[in-house]
N, C-alpha and C positions, 0 to 999 in steps of 0.2 A: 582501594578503588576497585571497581567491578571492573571484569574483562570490556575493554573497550575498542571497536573498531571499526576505521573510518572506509567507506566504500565510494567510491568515486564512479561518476554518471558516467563519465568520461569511457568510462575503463570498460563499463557493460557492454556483453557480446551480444548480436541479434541473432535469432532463431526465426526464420521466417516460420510462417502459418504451412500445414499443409495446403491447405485450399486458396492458400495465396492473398487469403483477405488482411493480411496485415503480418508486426511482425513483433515479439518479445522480450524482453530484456529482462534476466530474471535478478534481482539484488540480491537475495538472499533464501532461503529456507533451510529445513531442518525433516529429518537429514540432509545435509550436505548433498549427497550422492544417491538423492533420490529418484531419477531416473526423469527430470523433468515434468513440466505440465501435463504429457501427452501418458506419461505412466502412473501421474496419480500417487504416489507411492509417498507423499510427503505428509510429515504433521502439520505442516505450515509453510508457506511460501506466499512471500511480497514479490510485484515482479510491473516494469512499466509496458505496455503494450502502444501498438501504433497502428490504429481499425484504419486501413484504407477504404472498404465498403462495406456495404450493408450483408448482412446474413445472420444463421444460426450460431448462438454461444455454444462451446463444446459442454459436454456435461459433467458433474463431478458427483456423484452419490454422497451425504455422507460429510461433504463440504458445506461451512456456511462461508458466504461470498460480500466482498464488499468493495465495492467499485467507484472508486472520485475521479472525474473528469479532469485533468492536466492543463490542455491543450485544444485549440479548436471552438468552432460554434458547437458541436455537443451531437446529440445521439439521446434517440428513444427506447428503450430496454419495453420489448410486448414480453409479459410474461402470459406465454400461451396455456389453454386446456380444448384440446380437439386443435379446432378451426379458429378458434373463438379466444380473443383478445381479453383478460379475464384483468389485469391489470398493465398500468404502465409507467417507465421508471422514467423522469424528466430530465435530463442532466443537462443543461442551456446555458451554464454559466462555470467556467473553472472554479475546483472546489467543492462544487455537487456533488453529490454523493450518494448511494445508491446500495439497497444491503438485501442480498436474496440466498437462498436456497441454491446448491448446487445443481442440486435434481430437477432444478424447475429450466422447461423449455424456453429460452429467453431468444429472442429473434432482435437484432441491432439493428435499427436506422438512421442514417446519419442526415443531419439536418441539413448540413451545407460544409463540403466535406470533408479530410480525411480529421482524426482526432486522437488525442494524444491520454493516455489513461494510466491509473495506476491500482494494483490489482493487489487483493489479502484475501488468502483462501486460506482457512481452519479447518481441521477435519475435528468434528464437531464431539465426537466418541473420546480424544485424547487432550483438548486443548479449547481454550476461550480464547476470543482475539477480540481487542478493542479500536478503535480508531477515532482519533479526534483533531482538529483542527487549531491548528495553534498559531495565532498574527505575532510575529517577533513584537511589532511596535506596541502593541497591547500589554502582551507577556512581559514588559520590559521593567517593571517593579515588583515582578512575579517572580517569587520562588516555590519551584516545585518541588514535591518528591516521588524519584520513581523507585517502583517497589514491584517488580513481575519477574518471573523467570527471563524473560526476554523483553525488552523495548529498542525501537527502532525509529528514528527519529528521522523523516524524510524532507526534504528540502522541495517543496513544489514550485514556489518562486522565489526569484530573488535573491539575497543572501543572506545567514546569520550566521552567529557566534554563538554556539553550547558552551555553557562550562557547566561542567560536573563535579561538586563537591563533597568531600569525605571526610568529612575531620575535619583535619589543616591542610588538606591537602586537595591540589585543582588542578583541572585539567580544562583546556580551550579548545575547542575546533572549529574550525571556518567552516559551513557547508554553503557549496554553490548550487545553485537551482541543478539538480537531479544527484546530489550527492548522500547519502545515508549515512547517519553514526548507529552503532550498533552497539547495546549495549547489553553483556551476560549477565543477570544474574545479581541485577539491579539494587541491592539491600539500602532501602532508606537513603536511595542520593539526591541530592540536594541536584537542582538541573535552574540553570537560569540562561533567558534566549537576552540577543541584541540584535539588533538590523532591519530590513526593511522585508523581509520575507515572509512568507508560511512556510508553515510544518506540518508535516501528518506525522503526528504520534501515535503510535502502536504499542499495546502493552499484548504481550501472549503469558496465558498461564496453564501451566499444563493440567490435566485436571486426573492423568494416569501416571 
């Protein structure tokens, strides 16, 4: 069985914003002791945020970003050039989802307001990151397999039951809406959901 470990919502510490527009909660990254969001210094970092208002995303060089909606009526991502509004990112509905450039100037508006998010940054030089959307009730005749240096298995609503299969050998976990399984180093395991929730699956592969 791959290195396996369970990270509870419960447990995450907040980091408010400098600029006070909201607040952090980081689940995991790589390094470890990467110096947080604000130093940048990570290959990877998953992390749930909580936007109380509207303003500037900070920027990340170098990072590709990808952003699903939690909580809340939602938020418009302007990805700016100059003055000028060049595109824009909808997120109206929890589970939306939303995939940019770090470098790029991204200005938040909140529709009606505060909102609750969940946050994968890749530094794009050293590592792929994937994200996908996973309905327990769907997945529930479904056997998968994970196979990446890293997957991470996030619980966005409601609750389910991972088991992870190895042979003859299994493992169950209950995750409750904001809880994470983490799984190292994944070789060929068998992953099968139960319950009434989503999951945001993440697979990271290193690419250095």
């Amino acid at each position: 069985m791959a290195s396996v470990t369970l990270i509870r919502g419960a447990e995450l510490v907040a980091a408010p914003w400098k600029n006070g527009g909201g607040v952090t909660r980081e689940v995991a990254a790589f390094p470890a002791q990467a110096g947080g969001a604000a130093a940048g210094d990570f290959m990877w970092r998953v992390s749930v945020a909580e936007i109380a208002q509207a303003g500037p995303f900070s920027r990340f060089d170098g990072v590709e970003r990808t952003l699903v909606l939690l909580a809340g009526a939602g938020m418009l991502l302007d990805e700016l050039d100059g003055a000028s509004v060049v595109h824009t990112h909808a997120l109206r509905q929890p589970l939306d989802i939303a995939r940019f450039a770090g470098e790029t100037r991204i200005d938040a508006r909140l529709v009606d307001g505060a909102t609750r998010d969940f946050n994968l940054m890749v530094r794009r030089d050293v590592a792929q990151g994937e994200l996908d959307v996973w309905q327990a009730e769907e997945q529930a005749n479904a056997l998968r397999v994970l196979d990446a240096d890293v997957v991470l298995l996030f619980c966005a609503s409601g609750a389910v039951s991972v088991t992870l299969t190895a042979g003859e050998e299994a493992q169950t976990s209950r995750l409750d809406c904001g809880d994470t399984l983490r799984i190292d180093a994944p070789e060929a395991l068998h992953c099968a959901l139960a319950g009434d929730g989503a999951v945001l699956a993440i697979n990271i592969r290193y690419t250095r």
